[in-house]
C-alpha positions in Angstrom: 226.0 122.3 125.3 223.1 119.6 125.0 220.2 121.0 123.0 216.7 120.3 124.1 214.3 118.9 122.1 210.5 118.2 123.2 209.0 114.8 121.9 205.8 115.1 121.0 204.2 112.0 122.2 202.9 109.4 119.3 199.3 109.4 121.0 199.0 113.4 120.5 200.6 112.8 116.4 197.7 110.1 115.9 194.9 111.9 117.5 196.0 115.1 115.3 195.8 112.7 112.4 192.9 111.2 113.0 191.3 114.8 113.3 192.7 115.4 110.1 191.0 112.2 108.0 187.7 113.2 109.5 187.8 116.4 108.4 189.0 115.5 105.1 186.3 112.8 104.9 183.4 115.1 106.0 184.6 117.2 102.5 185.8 114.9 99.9 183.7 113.0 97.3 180.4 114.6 99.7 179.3 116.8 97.3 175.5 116.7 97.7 172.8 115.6 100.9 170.7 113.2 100.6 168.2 113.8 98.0 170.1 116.2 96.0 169.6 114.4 92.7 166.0 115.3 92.9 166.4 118.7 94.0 164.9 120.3 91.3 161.9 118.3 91.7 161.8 118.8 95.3 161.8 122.8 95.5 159.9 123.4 91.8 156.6 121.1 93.0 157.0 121.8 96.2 157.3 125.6 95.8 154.3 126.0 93.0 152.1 123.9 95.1 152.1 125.8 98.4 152.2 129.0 96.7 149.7 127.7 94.0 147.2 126.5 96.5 147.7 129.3 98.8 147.1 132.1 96.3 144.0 130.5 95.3 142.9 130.6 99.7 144.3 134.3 99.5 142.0 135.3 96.6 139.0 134.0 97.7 140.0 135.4 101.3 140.3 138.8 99.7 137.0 138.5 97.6 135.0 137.8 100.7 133.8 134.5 99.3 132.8 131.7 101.7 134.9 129.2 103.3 133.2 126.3 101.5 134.6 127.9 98.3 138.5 128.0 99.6 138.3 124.3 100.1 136.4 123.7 96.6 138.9 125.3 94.7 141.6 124.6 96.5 141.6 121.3 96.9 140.3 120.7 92.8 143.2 122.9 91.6 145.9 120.7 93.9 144.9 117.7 92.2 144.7 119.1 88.3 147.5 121.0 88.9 150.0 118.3 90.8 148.9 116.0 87.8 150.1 118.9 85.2 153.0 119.4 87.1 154.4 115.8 87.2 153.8 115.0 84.1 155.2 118.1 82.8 158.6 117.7 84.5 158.5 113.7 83.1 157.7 115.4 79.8 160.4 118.1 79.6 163.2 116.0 81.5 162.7 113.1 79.0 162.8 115.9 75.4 166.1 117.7 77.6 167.9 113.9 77.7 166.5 113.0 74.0 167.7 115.8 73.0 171.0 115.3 74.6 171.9 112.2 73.9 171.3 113.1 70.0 173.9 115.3 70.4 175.8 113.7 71.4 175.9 111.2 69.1 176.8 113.8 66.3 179.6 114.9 67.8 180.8 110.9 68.3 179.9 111.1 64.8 182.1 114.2 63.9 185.3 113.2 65.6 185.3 110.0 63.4 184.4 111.6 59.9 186.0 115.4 60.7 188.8 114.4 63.1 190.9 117.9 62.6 188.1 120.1 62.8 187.1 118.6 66.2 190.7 118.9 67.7 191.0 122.6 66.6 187.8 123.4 68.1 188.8 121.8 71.5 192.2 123.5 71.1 190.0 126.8 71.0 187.9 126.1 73.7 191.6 125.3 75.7 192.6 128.9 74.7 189.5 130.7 75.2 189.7 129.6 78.9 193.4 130.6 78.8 195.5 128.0 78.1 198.5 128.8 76.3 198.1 127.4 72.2 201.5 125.1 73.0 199.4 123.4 75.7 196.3 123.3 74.4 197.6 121.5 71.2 199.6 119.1 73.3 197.4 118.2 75.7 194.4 118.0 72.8 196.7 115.4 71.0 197.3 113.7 73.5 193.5 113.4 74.6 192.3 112.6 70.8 193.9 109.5 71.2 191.1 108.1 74.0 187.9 109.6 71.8 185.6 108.3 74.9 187.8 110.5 76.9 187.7 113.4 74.4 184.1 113.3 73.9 183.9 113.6 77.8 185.6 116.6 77.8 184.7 118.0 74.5 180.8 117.8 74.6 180.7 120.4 78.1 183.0 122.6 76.2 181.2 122.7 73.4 177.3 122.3 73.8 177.3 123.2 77.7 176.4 119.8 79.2 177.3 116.2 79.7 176.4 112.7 77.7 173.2 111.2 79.0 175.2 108.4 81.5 171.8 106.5 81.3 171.1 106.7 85.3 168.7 109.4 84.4 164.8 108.9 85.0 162.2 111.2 84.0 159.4 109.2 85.2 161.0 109.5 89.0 161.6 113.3 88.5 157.7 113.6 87.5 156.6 111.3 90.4 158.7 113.4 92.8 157.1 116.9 91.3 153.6 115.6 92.0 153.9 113.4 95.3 156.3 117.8 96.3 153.6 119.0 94.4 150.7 117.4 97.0 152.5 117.5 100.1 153.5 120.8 100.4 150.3 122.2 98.4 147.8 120.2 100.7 149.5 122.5 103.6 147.2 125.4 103.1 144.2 123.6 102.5 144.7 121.2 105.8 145.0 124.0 107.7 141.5 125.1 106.6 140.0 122.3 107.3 141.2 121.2 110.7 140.5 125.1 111.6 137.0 125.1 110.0 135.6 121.9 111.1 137.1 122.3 114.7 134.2 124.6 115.0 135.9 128.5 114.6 134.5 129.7 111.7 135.1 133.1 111.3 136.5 133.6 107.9 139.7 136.1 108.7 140.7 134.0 111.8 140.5 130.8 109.6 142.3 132.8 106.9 145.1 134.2 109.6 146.1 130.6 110.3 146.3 129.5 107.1 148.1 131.9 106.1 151.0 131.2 109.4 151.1 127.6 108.5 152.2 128.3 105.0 154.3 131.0 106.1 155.7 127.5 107.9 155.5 125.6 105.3 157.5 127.6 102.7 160.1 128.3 105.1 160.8 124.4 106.1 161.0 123.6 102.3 163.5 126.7 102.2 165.4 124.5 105.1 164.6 121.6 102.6 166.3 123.0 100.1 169.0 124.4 101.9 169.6 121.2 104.0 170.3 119.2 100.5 172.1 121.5 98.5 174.5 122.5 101.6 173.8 126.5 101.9 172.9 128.6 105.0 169.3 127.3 105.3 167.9 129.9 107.7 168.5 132.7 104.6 167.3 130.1 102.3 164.1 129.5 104.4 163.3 133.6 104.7 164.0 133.9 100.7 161.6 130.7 100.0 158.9 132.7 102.8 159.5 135.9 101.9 159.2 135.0 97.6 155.8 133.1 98.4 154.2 135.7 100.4 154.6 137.9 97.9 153.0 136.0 95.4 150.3 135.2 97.8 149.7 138.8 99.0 149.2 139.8 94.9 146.5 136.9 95.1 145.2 138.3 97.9 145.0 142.4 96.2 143.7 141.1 93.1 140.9 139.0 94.8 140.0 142.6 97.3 140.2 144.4 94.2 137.4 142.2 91.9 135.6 142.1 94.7 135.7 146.0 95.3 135.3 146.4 91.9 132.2 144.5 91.4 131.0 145.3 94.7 130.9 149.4 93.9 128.6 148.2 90.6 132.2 149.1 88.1 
């Protein structure tokens, strides 16, 4: 008796395929959005300056202290501090890659003038993440023969981070901080003004709105975040909101309190 046998047709077998590739592409060698090499910079300026700028609105807010002063002190402290923040970051990524790359240098050194010693402590490091000592000594031979390879994989092991590949640039990561820094800082400050000078005045209304568009503001640079470094960016975005209205709403008690304080002749 004749067995059947049903064909798929060659169409159906490609489609399938090509299904396949774009899945695969979508996954490998995509590791980061765009932007993701400044990340750091992105979410540290940006995050300090809205919550920065807004604890300094919240304070005044809570010590009953005019509008005019908000804006004074606000906008005064974005500028001194997005300065202090830039160069700061240019300043400490530049020492972290110094730094770095001089240690990496000693350990170039060390496998030429204390080859053994260098292979035994890569053996160990092969062992302590548990590799059997057969392997580890094999496979460590066989990589001390390539020392640019070795020192690849050596220096992580060892020290905990890569050799400097020279594509680094601290001036960037400062620039990035301050322009974060300015952008997402000024949100707080805009909001007063465009409130203010629209002609409503009354302090706790002017203060309510403010204090939505930053609730805004840190949420989208939650989404920000969240957007480059692939994670669920509507938790992101309530962590970023809910970790800056905290700070803000200390501001705030601090400024009520002073003002209490001083007010009740203490």
């Amino acid at each position: 008796m004749a067995e059947n046998k049903t064909e798929v047709p060659s169409t159906i077998t490609e489609t399938a395929l090509s299904i396949r590739e774009a899945e695969l592409a979508k996954h490998l060698e995509n590791h980061g959005g765009l932007g993701s090499e400044r990340v750091k910079s992105i979410v540290f300026g940006g995050l300090d300056g809205v919550i920065t700028t807004f604890s300094i609105v919240a304070a005044v807010a809570g010590a009953s202290l005019p509008i005019q002063t908000a804006l004074l002190m606000g906008f005064s402290n974005l500028i001194a501090d997005g300065i202090s923040m830039g160069l700061g970051d240019f300043l400490s990524s530049k020492a972290e890659i110094g730094y770095q790359m001089e240690e990496s240098k000693r350990e170039e050194w060390e496998f030429k003038n204390a080859r053994e010693n260098e292979i035994e402590e890569q053996e160990k490091i092969f062992m302590d993440k548990g590799m059997e000592k057969a392997d580890a000594s094999s496979i460590t031979e066989i990589l001390a023969k390539y020392p640019s390879i070795f020192h690849e994989i050596h220096l992580p092991g060892e020290l905990g981070f890569s050799a400097p590949d020279g594509t680094e640039s601290p001036a960037m990561d400062g620039f990035v901080t301050f322009v974060s820094f300015l952008v997402f800082g000024s949100v707080p400050m805009w909001s007063y003004v465009i409130t203010y000078y629209s002609g409503y005045k009354a302090a706790g209304g002017v203060f309510g709105i403010a204090c939505a568009f930053t609730a805004l503001t840190m949420f989208l640079l939650g989404v920000t975040q969240a957007a480059i470094t692939r994670q669920n960016r509507l938790k992101t975005g309530i962590l970023m909101t809910i970790n800056g209205s905290l700070a803000a709403a200390s501001a705030y008690l601090v400024g009520w309190g002073l003002e209490q304080a001083i007010g009740s002749g203490v």
